[in-house]
C-alpha positions as CSV (number, residue, x, y, z in Angstrom):
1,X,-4.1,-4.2,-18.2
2,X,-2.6,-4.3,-14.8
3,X,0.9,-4.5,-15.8
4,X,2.0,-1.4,-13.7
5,X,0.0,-2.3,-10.4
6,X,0.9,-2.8,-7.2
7,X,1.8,-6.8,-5.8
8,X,0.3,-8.1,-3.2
9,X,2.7,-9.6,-1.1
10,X,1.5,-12.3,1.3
11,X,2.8,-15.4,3.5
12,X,3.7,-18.1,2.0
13,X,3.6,-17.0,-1.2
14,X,6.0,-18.5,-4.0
15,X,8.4,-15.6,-5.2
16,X,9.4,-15.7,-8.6
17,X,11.2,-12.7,-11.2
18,X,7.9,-11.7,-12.3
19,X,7.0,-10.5,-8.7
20,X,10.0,-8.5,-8.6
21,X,9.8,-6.9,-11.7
22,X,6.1,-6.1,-11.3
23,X,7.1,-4.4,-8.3
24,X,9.6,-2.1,-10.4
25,X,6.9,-1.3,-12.8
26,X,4.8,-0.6,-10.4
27,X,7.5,2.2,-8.5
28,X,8.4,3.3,-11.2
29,X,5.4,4.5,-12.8
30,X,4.3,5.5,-8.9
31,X,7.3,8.3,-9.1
32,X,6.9,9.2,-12.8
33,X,2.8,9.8,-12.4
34,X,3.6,11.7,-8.8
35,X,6.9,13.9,-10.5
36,X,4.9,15.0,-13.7
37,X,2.2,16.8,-11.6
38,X,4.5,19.0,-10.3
39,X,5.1,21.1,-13.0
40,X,5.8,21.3,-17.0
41,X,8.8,20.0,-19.0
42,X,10.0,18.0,-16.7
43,X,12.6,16.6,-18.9
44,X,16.0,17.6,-20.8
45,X,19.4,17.8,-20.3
46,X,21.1,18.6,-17.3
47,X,24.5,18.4,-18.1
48,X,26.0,17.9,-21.4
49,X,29.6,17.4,-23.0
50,X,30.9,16.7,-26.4
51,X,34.1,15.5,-27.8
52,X,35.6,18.0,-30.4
53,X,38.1,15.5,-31.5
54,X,35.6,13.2,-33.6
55,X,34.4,16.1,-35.3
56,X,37.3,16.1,-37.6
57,X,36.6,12.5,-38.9
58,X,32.8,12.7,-39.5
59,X,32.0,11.4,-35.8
60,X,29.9,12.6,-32.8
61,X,30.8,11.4,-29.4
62,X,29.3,12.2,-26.4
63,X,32.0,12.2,-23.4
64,X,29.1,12.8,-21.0
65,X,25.9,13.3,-20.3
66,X,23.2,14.2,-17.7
67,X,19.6,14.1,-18.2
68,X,16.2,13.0,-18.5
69,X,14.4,11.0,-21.3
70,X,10.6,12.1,-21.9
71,X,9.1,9.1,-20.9
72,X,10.7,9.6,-17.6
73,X,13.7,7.3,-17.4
74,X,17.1,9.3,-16.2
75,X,20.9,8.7,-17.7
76,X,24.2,9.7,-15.9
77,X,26.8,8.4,-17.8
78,X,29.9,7.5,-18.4
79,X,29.3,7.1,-13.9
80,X,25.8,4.9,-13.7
81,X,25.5,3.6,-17.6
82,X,27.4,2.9,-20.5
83,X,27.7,6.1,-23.4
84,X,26.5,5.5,-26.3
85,X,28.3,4.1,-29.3
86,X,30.2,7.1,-31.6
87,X,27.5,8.1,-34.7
88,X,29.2,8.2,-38.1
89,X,27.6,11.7,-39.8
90,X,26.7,10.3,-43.6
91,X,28.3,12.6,-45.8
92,X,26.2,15.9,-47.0
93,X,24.3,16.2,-43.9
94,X,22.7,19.1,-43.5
95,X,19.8,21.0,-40.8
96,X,20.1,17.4,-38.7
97,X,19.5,17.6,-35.2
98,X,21.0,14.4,-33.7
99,X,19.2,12.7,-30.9
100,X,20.0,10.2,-27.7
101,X,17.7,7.9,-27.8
102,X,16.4,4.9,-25.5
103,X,14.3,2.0,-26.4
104,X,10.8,3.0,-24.5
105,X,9.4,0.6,-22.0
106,X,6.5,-2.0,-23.9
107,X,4.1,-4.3,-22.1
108,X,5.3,-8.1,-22.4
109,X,8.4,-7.2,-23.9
110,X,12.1,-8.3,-23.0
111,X,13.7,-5.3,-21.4
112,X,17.3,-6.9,-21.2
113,X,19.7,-9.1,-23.1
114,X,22.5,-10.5,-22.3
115,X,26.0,-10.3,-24.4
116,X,25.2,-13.0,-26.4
117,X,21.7,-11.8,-27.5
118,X,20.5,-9.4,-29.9
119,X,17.5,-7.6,-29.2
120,X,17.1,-4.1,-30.8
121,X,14.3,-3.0,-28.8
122,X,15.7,-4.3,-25.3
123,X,15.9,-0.9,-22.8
124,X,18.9,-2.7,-21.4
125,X,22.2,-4.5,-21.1
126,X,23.1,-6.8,-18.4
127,X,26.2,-6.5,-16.7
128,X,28.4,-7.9,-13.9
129,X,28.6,-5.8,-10.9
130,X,30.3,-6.7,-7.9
131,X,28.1,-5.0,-5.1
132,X,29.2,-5.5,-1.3
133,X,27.0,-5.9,2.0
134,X,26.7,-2.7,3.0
135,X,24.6,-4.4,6.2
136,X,27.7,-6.8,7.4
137,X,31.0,-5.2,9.1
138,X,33.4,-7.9,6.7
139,X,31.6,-5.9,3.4
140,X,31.6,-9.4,1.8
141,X,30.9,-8.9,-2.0
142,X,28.9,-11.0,-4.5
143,X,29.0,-10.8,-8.1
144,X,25.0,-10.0,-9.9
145,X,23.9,-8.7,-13.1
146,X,22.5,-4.8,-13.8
147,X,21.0,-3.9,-16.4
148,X,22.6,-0.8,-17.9
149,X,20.6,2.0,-20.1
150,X,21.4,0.9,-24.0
151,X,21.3,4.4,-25.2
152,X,22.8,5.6,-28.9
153,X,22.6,8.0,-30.7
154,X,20.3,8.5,-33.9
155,X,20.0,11.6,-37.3
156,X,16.4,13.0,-37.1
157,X,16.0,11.6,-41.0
158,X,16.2,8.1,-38.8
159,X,13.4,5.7,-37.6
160,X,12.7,7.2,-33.9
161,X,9.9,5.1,-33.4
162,X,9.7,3.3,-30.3
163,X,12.5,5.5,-28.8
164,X,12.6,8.0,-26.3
165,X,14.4,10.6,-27.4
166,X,16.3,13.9,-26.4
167,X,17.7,16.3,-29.1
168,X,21.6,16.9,-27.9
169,X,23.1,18.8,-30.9
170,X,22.2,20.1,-34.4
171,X,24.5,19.3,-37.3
172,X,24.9,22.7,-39.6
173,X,26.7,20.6,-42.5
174,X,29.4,17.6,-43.7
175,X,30.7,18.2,-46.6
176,X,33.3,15.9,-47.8
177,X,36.7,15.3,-46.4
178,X,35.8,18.0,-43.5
179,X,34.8,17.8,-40.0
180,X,31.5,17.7,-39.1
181,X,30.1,21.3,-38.5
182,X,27.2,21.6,-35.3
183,X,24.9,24.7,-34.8
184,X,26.2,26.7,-32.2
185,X,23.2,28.2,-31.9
186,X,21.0,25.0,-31.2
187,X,19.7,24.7,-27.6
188,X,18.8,21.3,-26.5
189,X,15.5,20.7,-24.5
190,X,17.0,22.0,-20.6
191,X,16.3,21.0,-17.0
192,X,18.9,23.8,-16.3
193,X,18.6,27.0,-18.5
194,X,22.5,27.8,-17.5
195,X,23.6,24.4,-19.4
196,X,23.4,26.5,-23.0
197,X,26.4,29.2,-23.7
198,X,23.7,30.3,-26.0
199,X,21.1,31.5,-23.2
200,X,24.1,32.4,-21.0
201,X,25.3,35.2,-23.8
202,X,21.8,36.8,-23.9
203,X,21.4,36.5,-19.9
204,X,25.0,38.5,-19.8
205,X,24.1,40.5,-22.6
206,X,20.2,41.6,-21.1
207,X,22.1,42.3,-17.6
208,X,24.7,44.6,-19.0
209,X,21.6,46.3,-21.1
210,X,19.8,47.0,-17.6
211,X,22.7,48.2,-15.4
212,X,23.5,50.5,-18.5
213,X,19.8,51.6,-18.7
214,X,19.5,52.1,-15.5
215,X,22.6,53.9,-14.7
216,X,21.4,56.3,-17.5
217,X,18.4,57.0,-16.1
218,X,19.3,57.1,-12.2
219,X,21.7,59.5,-13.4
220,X,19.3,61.6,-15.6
221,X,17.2,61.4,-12.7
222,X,19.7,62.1,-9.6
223,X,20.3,65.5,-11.7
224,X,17.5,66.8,-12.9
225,X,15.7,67.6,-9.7
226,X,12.5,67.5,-11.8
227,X,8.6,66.6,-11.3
228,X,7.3,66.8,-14.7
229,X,4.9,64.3,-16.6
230,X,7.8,63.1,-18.5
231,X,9.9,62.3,-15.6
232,X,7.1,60.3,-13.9
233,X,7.8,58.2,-17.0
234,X,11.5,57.9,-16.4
235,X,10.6,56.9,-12.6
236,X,8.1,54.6,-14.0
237,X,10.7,52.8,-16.2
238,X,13.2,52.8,-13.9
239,X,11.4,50.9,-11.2
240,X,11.0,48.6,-13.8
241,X,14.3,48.0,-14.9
242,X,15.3,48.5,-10.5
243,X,12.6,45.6,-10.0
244,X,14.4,43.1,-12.6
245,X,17.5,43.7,-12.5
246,X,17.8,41.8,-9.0
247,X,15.5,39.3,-10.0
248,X,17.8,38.6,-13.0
249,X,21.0,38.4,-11.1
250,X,19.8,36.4,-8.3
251,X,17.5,33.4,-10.4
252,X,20.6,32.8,-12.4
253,X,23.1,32.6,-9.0
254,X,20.7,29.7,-8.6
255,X,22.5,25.9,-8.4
256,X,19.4,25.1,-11.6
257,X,17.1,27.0,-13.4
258,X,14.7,25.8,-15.9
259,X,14.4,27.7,-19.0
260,X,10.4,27.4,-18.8
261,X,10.7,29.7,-15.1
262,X,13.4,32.4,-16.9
263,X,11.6,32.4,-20.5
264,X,8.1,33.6,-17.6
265,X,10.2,36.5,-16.2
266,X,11.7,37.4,-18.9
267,X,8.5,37.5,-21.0
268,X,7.0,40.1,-18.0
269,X,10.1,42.3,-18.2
270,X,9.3,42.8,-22.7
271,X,5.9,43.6,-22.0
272,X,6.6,46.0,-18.9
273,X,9.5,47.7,-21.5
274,X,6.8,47.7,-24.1
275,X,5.2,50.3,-22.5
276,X,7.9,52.6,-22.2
277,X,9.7,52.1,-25.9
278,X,6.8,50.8,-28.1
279,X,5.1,52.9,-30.4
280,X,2.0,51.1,-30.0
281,X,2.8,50.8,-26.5
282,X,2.1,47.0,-26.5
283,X,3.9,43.9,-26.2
284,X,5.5,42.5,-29.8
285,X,4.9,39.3,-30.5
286,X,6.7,36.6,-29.4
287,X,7.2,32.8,-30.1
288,X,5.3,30.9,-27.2
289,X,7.6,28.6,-25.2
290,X,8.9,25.6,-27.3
291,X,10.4,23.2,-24.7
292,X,12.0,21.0,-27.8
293,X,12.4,24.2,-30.0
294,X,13.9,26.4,-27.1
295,X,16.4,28.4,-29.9
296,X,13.3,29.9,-31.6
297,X,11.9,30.8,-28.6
298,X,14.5,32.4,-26.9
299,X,15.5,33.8,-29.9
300,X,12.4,35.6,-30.0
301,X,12.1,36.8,-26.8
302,X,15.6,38.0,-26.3
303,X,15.6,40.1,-29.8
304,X,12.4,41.9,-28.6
305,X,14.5,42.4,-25.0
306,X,17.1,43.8,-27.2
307,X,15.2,46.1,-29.2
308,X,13.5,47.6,-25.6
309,X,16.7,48.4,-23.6
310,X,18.7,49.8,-27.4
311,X,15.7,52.4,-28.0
312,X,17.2,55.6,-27.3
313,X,14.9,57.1,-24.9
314,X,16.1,61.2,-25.4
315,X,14.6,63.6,-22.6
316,X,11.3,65.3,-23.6
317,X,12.2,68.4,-21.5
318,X,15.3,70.1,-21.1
319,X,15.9,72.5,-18.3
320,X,18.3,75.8,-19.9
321,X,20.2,77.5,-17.4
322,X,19.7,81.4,-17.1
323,X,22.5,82.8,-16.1
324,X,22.5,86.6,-15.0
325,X,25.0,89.3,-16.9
326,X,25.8,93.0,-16.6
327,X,22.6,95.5,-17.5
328,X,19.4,92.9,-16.1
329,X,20.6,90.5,-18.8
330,X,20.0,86.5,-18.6
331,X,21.7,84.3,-21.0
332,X,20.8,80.8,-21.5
333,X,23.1,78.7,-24.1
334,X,21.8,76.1,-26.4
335,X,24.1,73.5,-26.0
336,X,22.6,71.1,-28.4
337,X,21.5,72.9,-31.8
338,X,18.6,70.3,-32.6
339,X,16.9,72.2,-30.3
340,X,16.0,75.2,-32.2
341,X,14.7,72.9,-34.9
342,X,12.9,70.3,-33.2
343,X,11.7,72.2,-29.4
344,X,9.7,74.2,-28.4
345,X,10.8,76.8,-26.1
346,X,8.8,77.6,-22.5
347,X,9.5,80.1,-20.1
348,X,8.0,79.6,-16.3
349,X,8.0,82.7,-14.2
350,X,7.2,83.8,-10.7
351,X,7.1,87.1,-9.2
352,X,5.5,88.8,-5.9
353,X,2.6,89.6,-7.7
354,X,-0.8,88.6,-8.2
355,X,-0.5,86.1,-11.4
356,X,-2.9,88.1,-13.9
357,X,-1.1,91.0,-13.3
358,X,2.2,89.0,-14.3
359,X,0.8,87.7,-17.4
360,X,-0.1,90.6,-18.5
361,X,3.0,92.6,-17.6
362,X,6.0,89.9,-18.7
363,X,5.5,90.0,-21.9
364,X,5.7,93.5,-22.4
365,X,8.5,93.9,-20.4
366,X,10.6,90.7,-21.3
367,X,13.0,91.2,-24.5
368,X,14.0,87.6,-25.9
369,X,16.4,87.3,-28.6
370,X,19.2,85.6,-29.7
371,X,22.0,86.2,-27.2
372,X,24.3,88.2,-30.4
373,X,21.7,90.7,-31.2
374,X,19.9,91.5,-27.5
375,X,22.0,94.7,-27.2
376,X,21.3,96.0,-30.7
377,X,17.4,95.6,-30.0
378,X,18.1,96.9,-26.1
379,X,19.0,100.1,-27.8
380,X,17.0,100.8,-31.0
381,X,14.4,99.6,-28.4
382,X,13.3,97.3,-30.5
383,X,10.5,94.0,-29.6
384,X,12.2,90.4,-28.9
385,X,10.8,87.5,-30.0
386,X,6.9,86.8,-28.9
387,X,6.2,85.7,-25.9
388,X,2.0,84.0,-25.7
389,X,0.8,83.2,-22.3
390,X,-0.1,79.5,-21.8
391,X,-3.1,79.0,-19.7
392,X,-1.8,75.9,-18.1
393,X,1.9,74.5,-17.7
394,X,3.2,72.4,-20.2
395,X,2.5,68.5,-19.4
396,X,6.2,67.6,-20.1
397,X,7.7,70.1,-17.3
398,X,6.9,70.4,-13.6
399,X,3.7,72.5,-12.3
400,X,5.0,74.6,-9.0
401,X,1.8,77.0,-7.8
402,X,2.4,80.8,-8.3
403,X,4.5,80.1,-11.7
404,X,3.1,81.7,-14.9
405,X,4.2,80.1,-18.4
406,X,4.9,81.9,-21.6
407,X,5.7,80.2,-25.0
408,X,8.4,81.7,-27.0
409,X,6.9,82.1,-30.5
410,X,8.4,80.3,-33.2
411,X,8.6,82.7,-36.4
412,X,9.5,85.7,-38.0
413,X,12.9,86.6,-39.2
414,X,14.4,87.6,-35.6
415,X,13.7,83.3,-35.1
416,X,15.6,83.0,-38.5
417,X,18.2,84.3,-36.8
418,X,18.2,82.3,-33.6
419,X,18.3,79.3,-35.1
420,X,21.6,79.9,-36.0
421,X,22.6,81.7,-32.7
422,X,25.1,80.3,-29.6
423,X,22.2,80.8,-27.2
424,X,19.0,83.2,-25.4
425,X,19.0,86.5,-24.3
426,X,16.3,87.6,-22.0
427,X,16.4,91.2,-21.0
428,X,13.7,92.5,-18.5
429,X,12.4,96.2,-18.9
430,X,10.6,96.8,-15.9
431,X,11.4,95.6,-11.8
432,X,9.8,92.2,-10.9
433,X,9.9,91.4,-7.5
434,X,10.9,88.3,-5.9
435,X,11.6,87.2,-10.0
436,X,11.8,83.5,-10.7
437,X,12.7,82.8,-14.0
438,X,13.2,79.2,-15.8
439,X,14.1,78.2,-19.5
440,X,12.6,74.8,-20.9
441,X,13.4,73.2,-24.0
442,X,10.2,70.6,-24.9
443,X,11.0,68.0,-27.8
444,X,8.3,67.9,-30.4
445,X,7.3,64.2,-31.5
């Protein structure tokens, strides 16, 4: 078959139609095989419009459209071609999706009728066009025929074969004597992502989700003043959310962007998340990219988005103030009373003295108790609650050299009674000097 080769002009030859239309074929196909290398899904709708009006009498109407077949050929109409003719919904539709459809090129074939003809399968319509010479100062104008796209629209329970065909709408369901109902959540196949209110409410609704999460966590951050393990974490997902947040905000400023390039980043930002708020710490799964099913899988990957930036991410280790009171006593409140059900309790201390010496010596000389019974134990001189040397500093709190850490033992009836108390009481027995002393509260899993 050479029905989409090149002519070979030469001198003297006899021109006829055929050598004119062999040479579209053979253009044609030229920029369609050098266009499709360039990349994937390289057809859909650019622009899109339709009339609400129709809806109440069982009609769809398209009032215009911009886009590209599969096979290649491109529509701008009502501007370059005709729109197609309104579609009458049957009654009890339900789950359609309706489709614009052209007849697709075939070998041999008649490709255009006139008025008078009738030709289902004809790709198009000819029609007087009076086109002026654009090389001549007078712009003389002479009447000749174009042949205009004869598009329509078609139900997917219809015969779609030998049509190239774009989905444009869904229809939800007509039920008798009311307007026809479309999915609002149907997304057509897209050369430009931004074309769909549906993928414009998750982009909206994934950037207010990071500048939230990341104010959060700049904040938590900005005041902490921390170097712990846990933190390193909170860095870790914040340079995440600080890398994509941009990205997001300045690929959708763009003039078009193709769902295929946002559903890519997108997909890196639910796995990088994953780590972070995943119990298994790995991505879930998520629909691979339907170009002609783009609701399912933007659906997919925009609920797993969702889940990611909701999770509540609470601080593993909380930093108690000790604040200093009359007779060498510290008092550290517990603002939050989970805590004394759910933490554990560390204190870090530093002192100008060798470190075994300090481990040895703190515990003795350290009285913790709840902050409403430190002075009855100060003077009965009775023990605090236990304090057990740690040989290394928690993971979840920062490491400072010189520091010695003591867990505050959780049992025995004086804890009974601090977990129902305001706050800690730490009273010191003995002179430490040069004391340091810090208060952590570390969240058990």
């Amino acid at each position: 078959m050479s029905a989409n080769n090149k002519v070979v002009w030469s001198e003297g030859m006899f021109l006829r139609p055929q050598h004119f239309q062999q040479q579209d074929r053979y253009l044609e196909q030229l920029v369609e095989a050098r266009t499709a290398s360039l990349g994937p899904y390289t057809w859909g709708v650019v622009e899109l419009a339709i009339d609400s009006e129709p809806l109440s009498m069982g009609k769809i109407s398209l009032s215009r459209v911009k886009a590209i077949f599969p096979d290649g050929t491109p529509i701008l109409a009502p501007e370059n071609e005709h729109l197609p003719d309104v579609l009458d919904v049957p009654v009890n539709a339900r789950d359609e999706v309706v489709y614009l459809c052209v007849p697709m090129k075939r070998p041999g074939s008649q490709e255009s009728i006139r008025d008078q003809e009738d030709f289902p399968q004809a790709r198009y319509q000819a029609s007087n066009f009076d086109a002026r010479n654009s090389a001549a100062s007078s712009g003389e104008s002479a009447r000749i025929q174009v042949g205009k796209l004869r598009v329509c629209l078609k139900l997917e329970s219809d015969d779609l074969s030998g049509y190239a065909a774009i989905g444009v709408t869904r229809i939800k369901e007509r039920l008798p004597e009311k307007p026809v109902e479309l999915d609002t959540d149907y997304i057509p196949p897209l050369l430009n992502a931004e074309t769909s209110s549906v993928i414009n409410a998750y982009i909206e609704e994934v950037k207010g989700l990071l500048d939230h999460r990341g104010s959060a966590l700049g904040h938590r951050l900005s005041d902490s003043g921390r170097s712990g393990s846990a933190e390193i974490a909170d860095y870790l997902l914040l340079q995440v959310i600080n890398r994509f947040e941009p990205l997001l905000k300045q690929i959708t400023a763009q003039p078009r962007l193709h769902p295929h390039s946002l559903f890519l980043e997108l997909l890196q930002l639910v796995g990088e998340l994953s780590t972070f708020t995943s119990q298994s710490k790995r991505p879930p799964e998520i629909p691979n990219y339907s170009h002609e099913n783009l609701q399912l899988s933007f659906a997919g990957l925009f609920s797993g988005l969702r889940q990611s930036l909701s999770t509540v991410l609470e601080q593993t280790a909380i930093a108690m103030e000790l604040v200093q009171r009359k007779f060498g006593i510290f008092v550290a409140p517990v603002t939050d009373p989970s805590l004394l059900k759910s933490a554990s309790f560390v204190m870090a201390v530093k002192a100008d003295m060798p470190g075994d010496l300090l481990r040895s010596r703190f515990p003795s000389q350290a009285k913790v108790a709840p902050v409403e019974a430190i002075r009855e134990l100060i003077s009965a001189q009775l023990a605090g609650l236990s304090l057990r040397p740690l040989p290394v500093a928690p993971r979840q709190i920062p490491y400072h050299a010189g520091f010695a850490y003591f867990e505050i033992e959780r049992s025995g009836e004086l804890w009974q009674a601090m977990t129902r108390s305001g706050g800690f009481a730490v009273h010191l027995g003995a002179e430490f000097p040069g004391l340091t002393m810090e208060l952590w509260a570390i969240r058990n899993n």
